[in-house]
Structure formats: C-alpha cells, structure tokens
C-alpha positions in Angstrom: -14.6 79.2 56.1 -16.2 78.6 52.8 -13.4 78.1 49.7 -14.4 81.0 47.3 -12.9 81.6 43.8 -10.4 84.6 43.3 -12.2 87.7 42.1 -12.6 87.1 38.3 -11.4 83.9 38.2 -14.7 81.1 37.4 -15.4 78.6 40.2 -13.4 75.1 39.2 -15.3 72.6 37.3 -16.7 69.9 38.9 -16.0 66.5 38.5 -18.8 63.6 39.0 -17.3 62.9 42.1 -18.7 66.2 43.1 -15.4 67.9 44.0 -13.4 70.4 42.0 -12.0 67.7 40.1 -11.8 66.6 36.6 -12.4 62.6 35.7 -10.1 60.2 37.6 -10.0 62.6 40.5 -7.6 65.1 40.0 -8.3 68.6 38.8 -7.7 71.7 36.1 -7.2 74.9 36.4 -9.3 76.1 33.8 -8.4 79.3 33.9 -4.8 79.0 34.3 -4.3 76.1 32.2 -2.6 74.0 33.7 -3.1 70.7 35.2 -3.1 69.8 38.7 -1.9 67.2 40.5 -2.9 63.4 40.3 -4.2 64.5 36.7 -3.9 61.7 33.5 -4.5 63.6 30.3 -3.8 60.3 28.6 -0.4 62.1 26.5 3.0 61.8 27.8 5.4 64.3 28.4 6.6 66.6 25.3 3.5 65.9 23.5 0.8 68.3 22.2 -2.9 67.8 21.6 -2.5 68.0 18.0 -0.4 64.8 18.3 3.1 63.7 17.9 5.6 65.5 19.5 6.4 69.2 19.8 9.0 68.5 17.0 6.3 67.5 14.8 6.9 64.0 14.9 4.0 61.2 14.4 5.1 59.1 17.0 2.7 56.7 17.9 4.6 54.1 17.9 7.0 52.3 15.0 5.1 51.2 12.1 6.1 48.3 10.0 6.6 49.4 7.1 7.5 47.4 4.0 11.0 45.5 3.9 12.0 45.7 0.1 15.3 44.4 0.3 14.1 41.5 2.0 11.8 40.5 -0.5 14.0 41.9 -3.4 16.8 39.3 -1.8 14.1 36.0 -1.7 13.0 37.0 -5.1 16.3 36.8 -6.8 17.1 33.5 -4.8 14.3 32.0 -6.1 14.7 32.9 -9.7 18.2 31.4 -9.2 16.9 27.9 -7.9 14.3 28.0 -10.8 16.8 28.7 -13.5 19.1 26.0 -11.8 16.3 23.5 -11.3 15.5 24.2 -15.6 18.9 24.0 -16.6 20.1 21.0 -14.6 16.6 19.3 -15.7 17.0 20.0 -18.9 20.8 18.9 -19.2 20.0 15.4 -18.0 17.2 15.7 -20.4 18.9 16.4 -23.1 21.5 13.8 -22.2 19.4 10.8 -22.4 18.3 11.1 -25.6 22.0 11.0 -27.5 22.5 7.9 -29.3 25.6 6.3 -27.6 25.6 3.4 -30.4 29.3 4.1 -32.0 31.5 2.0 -30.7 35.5 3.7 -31.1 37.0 1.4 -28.7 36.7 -1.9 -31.4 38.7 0.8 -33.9 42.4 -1.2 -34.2 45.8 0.6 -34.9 44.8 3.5 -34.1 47.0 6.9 -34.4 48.5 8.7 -31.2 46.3 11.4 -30.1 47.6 15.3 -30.7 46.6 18.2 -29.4 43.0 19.4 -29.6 39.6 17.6 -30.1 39.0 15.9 -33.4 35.3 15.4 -34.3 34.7 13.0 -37.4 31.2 14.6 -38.6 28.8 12.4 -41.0 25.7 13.6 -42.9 24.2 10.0 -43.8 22.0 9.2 -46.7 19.7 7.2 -43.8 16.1 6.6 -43.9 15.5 5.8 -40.7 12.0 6.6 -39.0 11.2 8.4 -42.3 7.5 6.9 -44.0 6.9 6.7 -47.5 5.5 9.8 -48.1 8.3 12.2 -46.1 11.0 9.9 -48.5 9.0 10.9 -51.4 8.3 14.9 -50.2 12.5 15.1 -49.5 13.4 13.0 -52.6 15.5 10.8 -50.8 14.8 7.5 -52.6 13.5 4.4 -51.4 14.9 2.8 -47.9 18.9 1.5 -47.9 20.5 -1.7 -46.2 22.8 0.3 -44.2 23.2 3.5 -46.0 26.3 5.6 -47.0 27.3 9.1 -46.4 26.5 12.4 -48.7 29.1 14.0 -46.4 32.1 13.7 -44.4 33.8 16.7 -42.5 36.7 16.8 -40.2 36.2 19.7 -37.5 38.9 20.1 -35.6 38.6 22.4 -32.4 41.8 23.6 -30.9 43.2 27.1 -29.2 44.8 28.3 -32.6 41.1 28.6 -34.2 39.1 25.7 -35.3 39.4 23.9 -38.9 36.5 22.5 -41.0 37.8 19.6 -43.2 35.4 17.7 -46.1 36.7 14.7 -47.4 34.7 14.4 -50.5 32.8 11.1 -50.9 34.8 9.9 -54.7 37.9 10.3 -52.5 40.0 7.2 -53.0 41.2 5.5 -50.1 42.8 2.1 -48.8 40.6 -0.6 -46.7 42.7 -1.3 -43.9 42.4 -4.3 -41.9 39.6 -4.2 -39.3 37.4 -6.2 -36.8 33.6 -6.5 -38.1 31.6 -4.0 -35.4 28.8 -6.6 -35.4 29.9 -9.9 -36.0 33.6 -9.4 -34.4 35.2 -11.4 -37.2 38.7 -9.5 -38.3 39.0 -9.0 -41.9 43.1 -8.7 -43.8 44.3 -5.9 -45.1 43.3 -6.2 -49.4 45.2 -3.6 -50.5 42.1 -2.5 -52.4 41.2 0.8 -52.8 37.5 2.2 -52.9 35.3 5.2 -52.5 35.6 6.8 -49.1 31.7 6.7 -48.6 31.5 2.8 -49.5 33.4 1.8 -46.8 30.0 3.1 -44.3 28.0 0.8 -46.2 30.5 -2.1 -45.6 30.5 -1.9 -41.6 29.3 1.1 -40.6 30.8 4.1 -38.7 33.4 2.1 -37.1 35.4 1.1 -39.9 34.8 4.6 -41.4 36.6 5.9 -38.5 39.5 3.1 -38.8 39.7 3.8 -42.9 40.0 7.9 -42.0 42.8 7.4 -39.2 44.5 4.6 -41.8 44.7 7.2 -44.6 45.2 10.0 -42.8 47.5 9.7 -39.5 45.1 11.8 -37.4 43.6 10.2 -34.4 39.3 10.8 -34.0 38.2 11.5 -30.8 34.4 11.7 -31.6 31.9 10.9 -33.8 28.5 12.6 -34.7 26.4 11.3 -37.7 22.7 12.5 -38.3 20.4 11.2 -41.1 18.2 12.9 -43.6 14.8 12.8 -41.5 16.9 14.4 -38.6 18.4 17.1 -40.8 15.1 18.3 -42.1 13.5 18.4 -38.7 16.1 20.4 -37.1 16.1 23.3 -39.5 12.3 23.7 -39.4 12.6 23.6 -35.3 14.4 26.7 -35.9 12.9 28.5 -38.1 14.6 28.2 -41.0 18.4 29.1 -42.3 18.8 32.1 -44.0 21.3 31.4 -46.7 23.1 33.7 -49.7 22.7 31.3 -52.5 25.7 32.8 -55.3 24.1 30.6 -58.3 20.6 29.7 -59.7 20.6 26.1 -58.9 18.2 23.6 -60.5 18.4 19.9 -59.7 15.4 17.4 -60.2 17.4 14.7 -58.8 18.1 16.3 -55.1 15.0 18.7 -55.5 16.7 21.9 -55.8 15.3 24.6 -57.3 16.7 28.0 -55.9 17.8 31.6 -57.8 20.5 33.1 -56.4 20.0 35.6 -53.5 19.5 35.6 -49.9 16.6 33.4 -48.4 15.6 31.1 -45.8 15.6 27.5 -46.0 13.1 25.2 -44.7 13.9 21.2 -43.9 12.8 20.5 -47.5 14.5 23.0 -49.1 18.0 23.1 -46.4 18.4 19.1 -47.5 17.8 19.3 -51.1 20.5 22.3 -51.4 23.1 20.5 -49.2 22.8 17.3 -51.5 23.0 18.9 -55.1 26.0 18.0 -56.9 25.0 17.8 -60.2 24.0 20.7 -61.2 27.0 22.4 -60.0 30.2 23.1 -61.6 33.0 21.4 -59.3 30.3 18.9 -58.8 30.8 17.0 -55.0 33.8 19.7 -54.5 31.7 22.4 -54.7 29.1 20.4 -52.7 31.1 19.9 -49.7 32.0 24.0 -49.7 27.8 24.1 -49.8 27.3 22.0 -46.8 30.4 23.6 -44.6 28.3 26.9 -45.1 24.7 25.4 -44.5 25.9 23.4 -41.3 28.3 26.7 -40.0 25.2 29.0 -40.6 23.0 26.3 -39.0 25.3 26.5 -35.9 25.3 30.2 -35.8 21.3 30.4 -35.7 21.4 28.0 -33.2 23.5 28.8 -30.6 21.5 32.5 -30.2 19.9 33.4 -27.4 16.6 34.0 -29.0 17.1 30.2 -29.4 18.7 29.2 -26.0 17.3 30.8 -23.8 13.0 30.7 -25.5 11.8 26.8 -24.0 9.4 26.8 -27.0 12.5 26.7 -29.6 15.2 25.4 -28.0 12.7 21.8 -26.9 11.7 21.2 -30.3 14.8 22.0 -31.6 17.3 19.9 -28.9 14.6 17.0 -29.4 14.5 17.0 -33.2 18.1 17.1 -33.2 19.2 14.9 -30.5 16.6 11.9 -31.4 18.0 11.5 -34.2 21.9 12.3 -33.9 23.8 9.5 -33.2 27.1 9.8 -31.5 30.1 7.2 -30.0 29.7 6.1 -26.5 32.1 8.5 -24.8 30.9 11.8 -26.1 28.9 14.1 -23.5 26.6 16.9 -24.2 29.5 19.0 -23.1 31.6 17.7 -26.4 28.2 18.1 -28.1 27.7 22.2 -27.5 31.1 22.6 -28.0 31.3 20.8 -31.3 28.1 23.1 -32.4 29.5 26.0 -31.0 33.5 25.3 -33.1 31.0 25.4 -35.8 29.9 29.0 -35.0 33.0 30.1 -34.4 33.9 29.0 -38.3 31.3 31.0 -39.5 31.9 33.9 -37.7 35.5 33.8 -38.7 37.7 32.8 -35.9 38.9 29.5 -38.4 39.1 27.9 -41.5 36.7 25.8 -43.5 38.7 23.8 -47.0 38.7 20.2 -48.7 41.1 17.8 -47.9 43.7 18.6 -50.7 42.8 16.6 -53.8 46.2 16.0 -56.3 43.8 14.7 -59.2 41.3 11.5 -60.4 43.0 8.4 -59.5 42.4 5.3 -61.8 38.9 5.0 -61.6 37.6 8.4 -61.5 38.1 8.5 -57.7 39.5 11.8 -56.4 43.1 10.6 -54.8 43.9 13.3 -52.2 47.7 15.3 -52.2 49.3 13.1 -50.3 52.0 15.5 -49.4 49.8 18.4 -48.1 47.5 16.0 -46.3 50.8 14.7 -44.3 51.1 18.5 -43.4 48.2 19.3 -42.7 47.8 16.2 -40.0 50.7 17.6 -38.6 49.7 21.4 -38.0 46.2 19.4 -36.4 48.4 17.1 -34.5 50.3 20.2 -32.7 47.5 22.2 -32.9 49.3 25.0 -34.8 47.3 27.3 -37.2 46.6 25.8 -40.6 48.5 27.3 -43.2 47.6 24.3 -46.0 45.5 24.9 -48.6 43.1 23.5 -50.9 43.4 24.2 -54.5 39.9 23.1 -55.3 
C-alpha cells in the first residue's frame, strides 16, 4: 500500500532523482534532523556547520605560517659572511699598501733581544709626493737629498705597561761601524760623535737603527717612519685632534700660531705644533713631550669605533696613513695595530711616556744622554719590568 507520512510530520523532500532523497541519493529527515543513510554532507565527523570543530577549532587544514627563526637564523649567518668577507678584504687590503722598504737584517752587531716588542718610531722631515705649493702651505722648506728626522721615539710594548721613549734629535751619539744599506760597502768605526738625527741623512733608517742599538744596548724589533705629507693627511682623515695646548705658542718658522686652550687640530695646524721648538722654553726637550702627546692622542682618536667600524673614515684614514708609512720588511699589520693601539694605552694611562735621560750639553752643544740611567733603563726594557727611571728634563 501507498507509503504515507506520519500524522504531522511533512512528506520527505524529494530529490531530482524523484525519490525521497536528497542529492547523491541518500535522504534527510527533515523533520527529525538527522541524516539518513548513504548521505555526504561534505563535513566529517565532530564538525558543525558553522565550521571547525565542536571545540571551536579552525581546522581546515595546517596553514603555513611564517618560520621566523628560520629566517632570523639565515639573516645573522649572512651578516656574519659579509662582515667576514669586509674584514678579511680589507686586511689584505690594508696589507699591501705598507712600505716593506727597511731592511733590519743588513743591521751588524746587533744586541740580544729581551723581553717584549721594541718599536723604533721616526717622524721624518721627508718631502716625498709633496708639490710645491703643499711644501709651502705646511712650511716645510724646499725638497732634501735624503732627509733627517724631527723625531725619534722608542715605544716599547710589554705585559708591565708600555713605555714611550724620545731620544731628542741634539742627542750626541757615537757612529758605529756599519755596512752602507745601498751600496753594501762597510764603513770603520771613527770614533766620531754626531747628532743623533744626522746619522738618517748619512744612510738612512738602517744605520739609524745600528747607531740606536750601539748607544743604547736595546735590540729594535721594528721600525715605522712616516713623512710630513703623510702626517698631515692622516689627521685631516680623522677629523682632526683635539688637543689642550698649556702655552700661547707663536712660531713663524714651523707655522704655529696657537693660544692656549683646548682645540682641534687640522693636518696644517697638527704638523706645525709637533715641529715647534723655538718658541718653547726647553726648546727640542719640550718638543719631544709635545709630539708623545700629539701622536698618543692621535692613537686614541683612532682606534675608536666611530673610526673602526664607519668605512667612510677608517678608508681614507688607513689609506692616507698606510701610503705613506714606511715600515721594515718583517713587520705585519698585526705589529702595526698593536703598535697604534700601545700608543693608546699611553694616553689612557696604562704606561709611561719620558726622554731618554739627558746628563747635560756635551762639547758641542749636543745633549750627551745619562749614561748610567740609560744602562738601567735598557735593562728594566730588556726584562720587561716596570720602568721606575726617570727623566729629569
């Protein structure tokens, strides 16, 4: 007999099929609620209609989301192979542009080595690469055969704090016997006696190096001489020096022309205050206590990291200084930094800075140096102890 609905209960949808089913075939019990059998409502089982599941879930599947540590991780390695690839490029960069032109190993007799690093360091009156008209601006004079040197510093760098010697340039020394760095020939002992600085101007940083071991006893492991053109150049590529100047200096020779105060130096100004000597009262003494100062200030605005670490500064500045310093053929860029940075460290306090210990004029007007005290003071060096010796002027 006929199928007929339960009373109140509507008849069951049809599907297009034409039977009581929904789409796909299988049916709902609209009035109940439920679904029948063979029925695909398209959700799986513990879902709603609203979607997600009855926990309130969205789970439509896993999205990607965004994997921050992974990029945080590739991010920091490749800021690390940039920073390498810089500092390893510009290490080798920096490297081929020292001057390796000082030979040490034509030096004869020399001293046994002590503990420590000895660094001979020479400020040279050289014009070299310098035209007419920068000559003229820094008031250096006309060109020179082979120059001498306006200053001459011992900087010793050991674990007992770091010591900053000048040897002023009237210092009266012997001329030991020595091989010529150029021609090769060996010239005798004379037993003559001369200005420190002359003995540049004879054959050059070589026998410099053999006249300070002769008169001293100390062995030099390195040697670092830059010129007046290089000087200037270096101290503009920084911005200037700030320096405490105690005395109104005036000196038309050197250029000076300073009051007394705090200020900054430019190239100009930086080379003309480290050369007076004239118009100061100890006269080169108190010359060589001005240039430990300039170069120890020097080294302490340089080695900052607003200098190190900014490519605009520290390119112009390695490249002015590094053109134009000229070192002996066994010292690195290593030796190089940490001869700048021994420098620092002397500023800051963690050594001492002095002049070789002068007794009195010797015949001549030459300054003849304390023989006694210098013999002590080699030794403290020598066994890297803390210097105790001073300099009474």
């Amino acid at each position: 007999m006929p199928h007929t609905s339960a009373p109140g209960v509507p008849p069951q949808t049809r599907g297009p099929g034409g039977s009581g089913h929904g789409p796909g075939g299988g049916g709902y019990d609209v009035g109940h609620g439920q679904p029948q059998a063979g029925y695909d409502s398209g959700y799986s089982e513990g879902q709603v209609y609203g979607g997600g599941r009855s926990g309130g879930r969205d789970d439509y599947g896993d999205r990607p989301r965004p994997d921050w540590r992974r990029r945080t991780k590739w991010t920091l390695i490749t800021l690390v192979v940039v920073v390498l690839v810089w500092s390893v490029g510009t290490y080798f960069w920096a490297d081929s542009k020292l001057r390796r032109e000082v030979d040490l190993s034509i030096v004869e007799d020399r001293p046994e080595g002590g503990d420590g690093t000895n660094y001979l360091i020479v400020g040279s009156d050289s014009r070299e690469g310098m035209s007419k008209e920068e000559r003229q601006k820094l008031h250096t004079g006309g060109p020179t055969d082979k120059g001498r040197t306006d200053s001459i510093m011992i900087l010793h760098v050991g674990s007992n704090g770091n010591t900053m010697i000048s040897l002023p340039r009237d210092s009266d020394v012997e001329i030991p016997s020595f091989t010529g760095s150029e021609s090769g020939k060996h010239y005798p002992a004379q037993g003559k006696h001369t200005k420190i600085n002359a003995t540049y101007s004879m054959d050059g940083p070589e026998l410099l190096v053999r006249t300070v071991e002769h008169n001293t006893g100390l062995r030099i492991d390195h040697y670092a001489e830059i010129g007046f053109g290089g000087f200037a150049k270096i101290v503009d590529a920084v911005g200037g020096v700030e320096m405490d100047i105690p005395r109104d200096i005036k000196d038309d020779k050197s250029g000076a022309d300073f009051k007394k105060g705090k200020q900054t130096l430019n190239g100009q100004e930086a080379l003309a205050f480290v050369r007076t000597r004239y118009a100061l009262p100890g006269s080169d003494l108190d010359r060589t206590k001005n240039q430990q100062k300039f170069l120890s200030a020097l080294a302490n605005q340089t080695a900052t990291p607003s200098t190190v670490l900014n490519p605009f500064k520290l390119y112009p500045t390695m490249g002015a200084g590094l053109d134009t310093l000229k070192v002996d053929k066994d010292m690195s860029l290593w030796n190089v930094a940490s001869m700048f940075w021994a420098m620092k460290g002397v500023s800051g306090g963690d050594g001492k800075s002095m002049n070789m210990p002068i007794a009195g004029p010797a015949p001549g007007g030459n300054l003849q140096w304390d023989k006694a005290k210098v013999k002590k003071l080699v030794s403290q060096l020598n066994n890297d102890e803390k210097v105790t010796v001073t300099s009474d002027r």
